[in-house]
MMTF fields as JSON, N, C-alpha, C and O atoms, coordinates in Angstrom:
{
  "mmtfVersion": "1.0.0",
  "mmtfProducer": "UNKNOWN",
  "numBonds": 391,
  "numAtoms": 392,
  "numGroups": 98,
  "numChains": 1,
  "numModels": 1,
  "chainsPerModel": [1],
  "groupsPerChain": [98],
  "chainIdList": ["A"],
  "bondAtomList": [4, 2, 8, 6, 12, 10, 16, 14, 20, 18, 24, 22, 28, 26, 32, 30, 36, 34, 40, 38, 44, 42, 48, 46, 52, 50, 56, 54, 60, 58, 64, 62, 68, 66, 72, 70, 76, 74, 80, 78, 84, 82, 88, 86, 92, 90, 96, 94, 100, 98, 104, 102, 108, 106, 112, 110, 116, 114, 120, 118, 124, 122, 128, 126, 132, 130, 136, 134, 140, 138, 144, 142, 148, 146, 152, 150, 156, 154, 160, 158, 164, 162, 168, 166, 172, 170, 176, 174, 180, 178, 184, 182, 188, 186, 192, 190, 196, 194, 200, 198, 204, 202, 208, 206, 212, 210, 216, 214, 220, 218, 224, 222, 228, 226, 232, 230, 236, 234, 240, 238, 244, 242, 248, 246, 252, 250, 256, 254, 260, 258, 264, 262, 268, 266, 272, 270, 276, 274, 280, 278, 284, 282, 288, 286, 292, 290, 296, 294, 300, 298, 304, 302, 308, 306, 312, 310, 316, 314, 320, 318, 324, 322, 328, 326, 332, 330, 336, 334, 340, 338, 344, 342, 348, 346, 352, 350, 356, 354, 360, 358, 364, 362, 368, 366, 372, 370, 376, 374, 380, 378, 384, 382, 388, 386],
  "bondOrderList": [1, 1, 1, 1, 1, 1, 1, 1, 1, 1, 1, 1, 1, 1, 1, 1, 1, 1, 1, 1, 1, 1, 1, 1, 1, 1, 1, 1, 1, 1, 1, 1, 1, 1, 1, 1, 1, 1, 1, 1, 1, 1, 1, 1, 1, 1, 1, 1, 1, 1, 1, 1, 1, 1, 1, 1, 1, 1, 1, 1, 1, 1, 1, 1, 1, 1, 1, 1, 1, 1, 1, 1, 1, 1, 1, 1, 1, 1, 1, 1, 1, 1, 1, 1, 1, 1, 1, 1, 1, 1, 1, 1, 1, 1, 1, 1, 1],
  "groupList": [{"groupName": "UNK", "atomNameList": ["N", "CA", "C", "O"], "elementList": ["N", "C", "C", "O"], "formalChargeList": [0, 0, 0, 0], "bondAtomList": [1, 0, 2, 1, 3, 2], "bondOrderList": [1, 1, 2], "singleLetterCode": "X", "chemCompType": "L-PEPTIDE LINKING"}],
  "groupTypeList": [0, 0, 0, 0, 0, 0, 0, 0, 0, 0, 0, 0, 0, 0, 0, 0, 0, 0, 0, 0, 0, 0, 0, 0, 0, 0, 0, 0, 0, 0, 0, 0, 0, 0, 0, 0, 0, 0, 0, 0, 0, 0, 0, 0, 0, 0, 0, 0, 0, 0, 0, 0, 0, 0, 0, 0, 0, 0, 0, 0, 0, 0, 0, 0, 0, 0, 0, 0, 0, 0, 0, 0, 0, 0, 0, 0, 0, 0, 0, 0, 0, 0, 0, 0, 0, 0, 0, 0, 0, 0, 0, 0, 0, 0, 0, 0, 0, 0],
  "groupIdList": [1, 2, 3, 4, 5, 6, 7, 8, 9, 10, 11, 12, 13, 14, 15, 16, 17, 18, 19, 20, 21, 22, 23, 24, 25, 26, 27, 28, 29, 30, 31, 32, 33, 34, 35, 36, 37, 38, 39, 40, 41, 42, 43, 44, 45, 46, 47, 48, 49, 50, 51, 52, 53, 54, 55, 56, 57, 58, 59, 60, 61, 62, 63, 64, 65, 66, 67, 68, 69, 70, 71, 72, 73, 74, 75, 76, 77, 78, 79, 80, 81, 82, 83, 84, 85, 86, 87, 88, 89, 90, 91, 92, 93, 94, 95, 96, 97, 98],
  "secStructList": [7, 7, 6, 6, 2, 2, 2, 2, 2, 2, 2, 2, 2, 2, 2, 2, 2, 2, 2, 2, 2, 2, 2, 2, 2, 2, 2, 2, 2, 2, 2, 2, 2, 2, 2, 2, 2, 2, 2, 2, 2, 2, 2, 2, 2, 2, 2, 6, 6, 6, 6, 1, 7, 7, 7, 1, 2, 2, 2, 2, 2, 6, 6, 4, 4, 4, 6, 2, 2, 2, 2, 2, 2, 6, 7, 1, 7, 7, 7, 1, 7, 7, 7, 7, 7, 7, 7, 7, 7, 7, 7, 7, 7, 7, 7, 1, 7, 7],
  "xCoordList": [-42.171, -41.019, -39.967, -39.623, -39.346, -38.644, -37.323, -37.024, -36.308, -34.872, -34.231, -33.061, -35.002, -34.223, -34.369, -33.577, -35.817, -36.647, -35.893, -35.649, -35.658, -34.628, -33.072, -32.373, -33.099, -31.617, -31.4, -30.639, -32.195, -32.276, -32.599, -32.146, -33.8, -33.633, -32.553, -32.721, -31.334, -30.558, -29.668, -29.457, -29.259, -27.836, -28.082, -27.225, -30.223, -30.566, -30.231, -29.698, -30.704, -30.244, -28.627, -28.192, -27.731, -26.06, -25.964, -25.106, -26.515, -26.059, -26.742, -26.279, -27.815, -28.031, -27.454, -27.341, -26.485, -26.124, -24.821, -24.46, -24.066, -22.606, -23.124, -22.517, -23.624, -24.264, -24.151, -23.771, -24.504, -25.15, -23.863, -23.52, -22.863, -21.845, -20.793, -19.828, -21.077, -19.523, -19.869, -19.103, -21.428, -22.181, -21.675, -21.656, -21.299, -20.896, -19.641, -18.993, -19.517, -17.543, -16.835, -15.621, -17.564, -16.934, -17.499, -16.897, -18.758, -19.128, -18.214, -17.808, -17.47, -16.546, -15.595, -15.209, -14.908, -13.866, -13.888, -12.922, -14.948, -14.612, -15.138, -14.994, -15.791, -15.803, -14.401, -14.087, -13.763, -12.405, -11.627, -10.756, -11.783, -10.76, -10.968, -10.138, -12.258, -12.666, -12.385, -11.936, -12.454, -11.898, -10.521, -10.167, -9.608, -8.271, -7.857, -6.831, -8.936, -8.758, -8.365, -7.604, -9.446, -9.697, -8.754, -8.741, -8.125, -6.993, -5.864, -5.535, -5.426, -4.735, -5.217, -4.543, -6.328, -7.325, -7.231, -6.716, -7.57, -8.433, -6.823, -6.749, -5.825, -4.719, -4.22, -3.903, -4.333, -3.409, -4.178, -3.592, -5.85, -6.494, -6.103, -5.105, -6.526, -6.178, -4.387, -4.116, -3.395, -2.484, -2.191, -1.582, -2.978, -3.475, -3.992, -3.307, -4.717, -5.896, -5.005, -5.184, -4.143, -3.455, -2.213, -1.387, -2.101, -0.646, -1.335, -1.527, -2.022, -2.711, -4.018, -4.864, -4.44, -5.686, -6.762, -6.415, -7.964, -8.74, -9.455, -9.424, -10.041, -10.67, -12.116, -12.852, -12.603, -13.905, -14.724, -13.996, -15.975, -16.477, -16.88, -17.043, -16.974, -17.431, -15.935, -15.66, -14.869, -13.678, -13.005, -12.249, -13.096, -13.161, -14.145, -13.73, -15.472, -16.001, -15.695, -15.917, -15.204, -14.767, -13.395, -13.195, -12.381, -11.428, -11.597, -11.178, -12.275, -12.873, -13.474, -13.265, -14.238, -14.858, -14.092, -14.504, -12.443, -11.802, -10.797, -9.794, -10.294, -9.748, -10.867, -10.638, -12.142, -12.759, -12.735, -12.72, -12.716, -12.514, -11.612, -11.744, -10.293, -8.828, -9.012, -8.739, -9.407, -9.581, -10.34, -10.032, -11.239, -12.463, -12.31, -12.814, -11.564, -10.996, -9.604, -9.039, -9.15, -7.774, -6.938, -6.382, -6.675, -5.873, -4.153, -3.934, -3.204, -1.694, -1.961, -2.575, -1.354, -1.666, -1.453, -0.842, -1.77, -1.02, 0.125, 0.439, 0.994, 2.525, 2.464, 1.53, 3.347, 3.621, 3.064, 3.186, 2.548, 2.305, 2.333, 1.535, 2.925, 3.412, 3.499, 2.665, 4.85, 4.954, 4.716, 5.683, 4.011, 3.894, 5.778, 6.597, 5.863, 6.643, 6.528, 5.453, 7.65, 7.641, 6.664, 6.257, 6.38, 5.74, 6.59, 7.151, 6.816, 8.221, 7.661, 6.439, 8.15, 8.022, 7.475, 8.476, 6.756, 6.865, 7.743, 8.178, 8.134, 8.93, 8.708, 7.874, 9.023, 8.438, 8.834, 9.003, 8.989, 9.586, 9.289, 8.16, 10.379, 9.825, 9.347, 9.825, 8.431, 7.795, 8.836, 9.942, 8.364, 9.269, 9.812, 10.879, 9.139, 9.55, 10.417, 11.128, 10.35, 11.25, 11.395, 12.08],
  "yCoordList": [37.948, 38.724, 38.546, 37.406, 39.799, 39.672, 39.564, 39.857, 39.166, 38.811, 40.433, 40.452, 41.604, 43.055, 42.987, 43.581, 41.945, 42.317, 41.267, 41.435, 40.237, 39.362, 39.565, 39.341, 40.159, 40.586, 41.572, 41.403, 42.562, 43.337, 43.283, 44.06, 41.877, 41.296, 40.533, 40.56, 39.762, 39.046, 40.415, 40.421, 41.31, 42.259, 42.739, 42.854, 43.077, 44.078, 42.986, 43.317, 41.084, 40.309, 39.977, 39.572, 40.247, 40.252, 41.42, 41.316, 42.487, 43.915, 43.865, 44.539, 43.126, 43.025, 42.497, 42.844, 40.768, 39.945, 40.479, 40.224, 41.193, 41.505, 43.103, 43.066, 43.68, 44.304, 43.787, 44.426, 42.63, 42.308, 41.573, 41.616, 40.724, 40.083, 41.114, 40.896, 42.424, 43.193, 43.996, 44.371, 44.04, 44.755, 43.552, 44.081, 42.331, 41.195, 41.503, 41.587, 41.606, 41.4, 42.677, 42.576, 44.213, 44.834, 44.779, 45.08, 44.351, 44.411, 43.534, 43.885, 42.089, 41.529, 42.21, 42.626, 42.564, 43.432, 44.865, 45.108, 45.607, 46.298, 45.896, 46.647, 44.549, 44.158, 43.323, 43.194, 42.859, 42.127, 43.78, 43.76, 44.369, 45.949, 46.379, 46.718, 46.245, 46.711, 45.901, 46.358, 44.372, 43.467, 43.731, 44.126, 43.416, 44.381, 45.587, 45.772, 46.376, 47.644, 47.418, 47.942, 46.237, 46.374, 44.95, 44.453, 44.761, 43.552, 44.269, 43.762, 45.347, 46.134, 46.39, 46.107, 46.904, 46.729, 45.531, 45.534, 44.603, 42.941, 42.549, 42.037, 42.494, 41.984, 42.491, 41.907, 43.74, 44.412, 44.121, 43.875, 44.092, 43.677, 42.369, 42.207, 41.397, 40.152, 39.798, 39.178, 40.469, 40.087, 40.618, 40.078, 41.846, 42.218, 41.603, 41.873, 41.009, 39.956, 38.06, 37.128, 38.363, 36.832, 37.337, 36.515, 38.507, 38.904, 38.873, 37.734, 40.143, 39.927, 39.477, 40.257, 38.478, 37.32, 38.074, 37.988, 38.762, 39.151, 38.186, 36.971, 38.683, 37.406, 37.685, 36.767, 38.748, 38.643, 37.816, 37.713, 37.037, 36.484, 37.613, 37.168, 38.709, 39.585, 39.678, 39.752, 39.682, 40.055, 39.179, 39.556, 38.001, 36.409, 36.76, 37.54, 36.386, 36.665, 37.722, 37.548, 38.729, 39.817, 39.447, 39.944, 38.533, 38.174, 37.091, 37.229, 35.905, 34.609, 35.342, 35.011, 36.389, 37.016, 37.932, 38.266, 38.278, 39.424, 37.996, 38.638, 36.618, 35.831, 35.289, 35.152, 35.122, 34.739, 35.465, 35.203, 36.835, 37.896, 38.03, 38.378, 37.385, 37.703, 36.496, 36.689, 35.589, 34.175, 34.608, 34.692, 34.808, 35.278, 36.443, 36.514, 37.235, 38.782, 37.991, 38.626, 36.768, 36.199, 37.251, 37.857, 37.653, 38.605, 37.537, 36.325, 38.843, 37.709, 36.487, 36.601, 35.61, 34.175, 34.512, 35.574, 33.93, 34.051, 33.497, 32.524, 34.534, 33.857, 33.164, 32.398, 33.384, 32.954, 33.965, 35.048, 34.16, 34.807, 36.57, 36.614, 37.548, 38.859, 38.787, 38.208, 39.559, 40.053, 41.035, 41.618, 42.068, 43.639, 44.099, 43.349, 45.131, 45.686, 46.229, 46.277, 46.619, 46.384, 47.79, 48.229, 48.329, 49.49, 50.151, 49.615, 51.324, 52.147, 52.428, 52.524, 52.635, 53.288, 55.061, 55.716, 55.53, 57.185, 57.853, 57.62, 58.574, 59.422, 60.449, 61.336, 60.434, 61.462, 62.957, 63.107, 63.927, 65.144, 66.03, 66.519, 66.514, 67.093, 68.616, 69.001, 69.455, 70.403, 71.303, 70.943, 72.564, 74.237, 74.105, 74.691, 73.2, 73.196, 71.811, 71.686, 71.251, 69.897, 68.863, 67.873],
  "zCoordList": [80.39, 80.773, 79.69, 79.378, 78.998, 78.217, 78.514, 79.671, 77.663, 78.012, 78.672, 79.055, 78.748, 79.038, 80.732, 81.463, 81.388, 81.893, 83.007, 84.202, 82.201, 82.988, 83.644, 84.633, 82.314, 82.801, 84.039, 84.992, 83.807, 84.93, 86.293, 87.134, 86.629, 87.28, 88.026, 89.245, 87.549, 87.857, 88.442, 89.655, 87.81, 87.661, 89.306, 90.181, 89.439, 90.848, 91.938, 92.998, 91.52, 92.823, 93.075, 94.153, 91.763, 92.137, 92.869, 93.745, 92.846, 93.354, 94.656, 95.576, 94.841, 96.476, 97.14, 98.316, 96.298, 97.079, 97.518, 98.667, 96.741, 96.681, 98.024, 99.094, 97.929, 99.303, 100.684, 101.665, 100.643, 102.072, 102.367, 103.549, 101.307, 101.834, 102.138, 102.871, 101.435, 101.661, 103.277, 104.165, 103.147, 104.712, 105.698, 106.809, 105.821, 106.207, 106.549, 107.592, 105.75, 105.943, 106.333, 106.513, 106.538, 107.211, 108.561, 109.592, 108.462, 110.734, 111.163, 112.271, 110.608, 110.882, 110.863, 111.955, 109.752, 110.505, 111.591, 112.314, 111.57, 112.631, 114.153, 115.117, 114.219, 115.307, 115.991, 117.174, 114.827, 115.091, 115.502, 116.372, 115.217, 115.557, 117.151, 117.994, 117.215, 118.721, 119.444, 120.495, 119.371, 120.17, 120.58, 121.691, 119.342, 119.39, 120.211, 120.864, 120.008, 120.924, 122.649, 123.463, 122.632, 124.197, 125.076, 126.202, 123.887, 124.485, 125.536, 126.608, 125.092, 126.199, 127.434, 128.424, 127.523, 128.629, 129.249, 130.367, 128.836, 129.668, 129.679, 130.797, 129.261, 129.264, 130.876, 131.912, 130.485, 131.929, 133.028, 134.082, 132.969, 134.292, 134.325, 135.026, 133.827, 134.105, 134.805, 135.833, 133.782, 134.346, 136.388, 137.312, 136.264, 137.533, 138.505, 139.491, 138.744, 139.238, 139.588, 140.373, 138.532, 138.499, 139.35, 139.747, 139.592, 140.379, 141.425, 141.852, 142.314, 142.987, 143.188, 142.75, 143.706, 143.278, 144.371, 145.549, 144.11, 144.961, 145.97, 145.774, 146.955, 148.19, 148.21, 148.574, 147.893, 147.726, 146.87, 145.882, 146.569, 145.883, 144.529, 143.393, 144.762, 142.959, 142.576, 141.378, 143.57, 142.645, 142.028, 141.132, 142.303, 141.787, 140.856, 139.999, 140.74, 139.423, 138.28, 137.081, 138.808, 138.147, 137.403, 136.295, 138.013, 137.753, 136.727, 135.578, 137.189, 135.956, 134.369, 133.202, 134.939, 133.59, 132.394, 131.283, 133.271, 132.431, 132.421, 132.109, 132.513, 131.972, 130.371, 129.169, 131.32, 129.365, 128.749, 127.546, 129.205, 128.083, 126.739, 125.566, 127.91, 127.485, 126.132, 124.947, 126.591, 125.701, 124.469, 123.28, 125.035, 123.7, 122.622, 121.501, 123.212, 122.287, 121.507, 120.617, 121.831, 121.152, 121.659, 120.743, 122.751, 123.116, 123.354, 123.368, 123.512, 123.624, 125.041, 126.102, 124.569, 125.803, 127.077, 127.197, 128.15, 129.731, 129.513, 128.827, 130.461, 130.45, 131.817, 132.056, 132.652, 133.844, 134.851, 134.279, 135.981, 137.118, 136.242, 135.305, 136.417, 136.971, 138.268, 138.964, 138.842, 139.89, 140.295, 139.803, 141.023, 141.127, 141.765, 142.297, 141.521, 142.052, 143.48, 144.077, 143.974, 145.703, 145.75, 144.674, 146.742, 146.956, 147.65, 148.606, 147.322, 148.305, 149.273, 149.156, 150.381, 151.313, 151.725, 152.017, 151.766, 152.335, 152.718, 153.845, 152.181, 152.463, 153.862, 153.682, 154.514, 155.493, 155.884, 157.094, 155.21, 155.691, 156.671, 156.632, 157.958, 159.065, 158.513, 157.446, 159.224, 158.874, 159.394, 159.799, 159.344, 159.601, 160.804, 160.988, 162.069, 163.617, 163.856, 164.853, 163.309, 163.578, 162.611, 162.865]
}
């Protein structure tokens, strides 16, 4: 193998390696993006779930699983509780006869 034969060799394994690390480093970043995406999501359920705490056993699991979520996506931290807001009342309007 001559020194042309070599060379060309080395240049095709830099050009594969610099390939597969840059194919690397963007599934990392657009998997870090989608995580991102869905922090608004798991944020608002969770803070949901921690306001009002479900009693069923799937909504408890459902609830434990969108807290690891929140953890695992690095989404913003738990603060304190949320409170829901009151629920108004109905309005009731009488019809055409009374």
């Amino acid at each position: 193998m001559g020194f042309k034969a070599g060379w060309s060799m080395a240049m095709m394994f830099l050009f594969a390696a610099l390939v597969g690390a840059g194919s690397i480093l963007y599934a990392n970043h657009v998997a870090a993006d989608s995580e991102r995406k869905w922090c608004n999501v798991v944020t608002t359920m969770d803070d949901a779930y921690r306001a009002a705490p479900p009693v069923s056993p799937i909504g408890q699991k459902l609830a434990r699983d969108i807290g690891t979520l929140r953890s695992e996506f690095h989404c913003p931290p738990r603060g304190p509780v949320p409170t829901l807001p009151p629920t108004p009342a109905p309005t009731i309007t009488p019809g055409p006869g009374g």
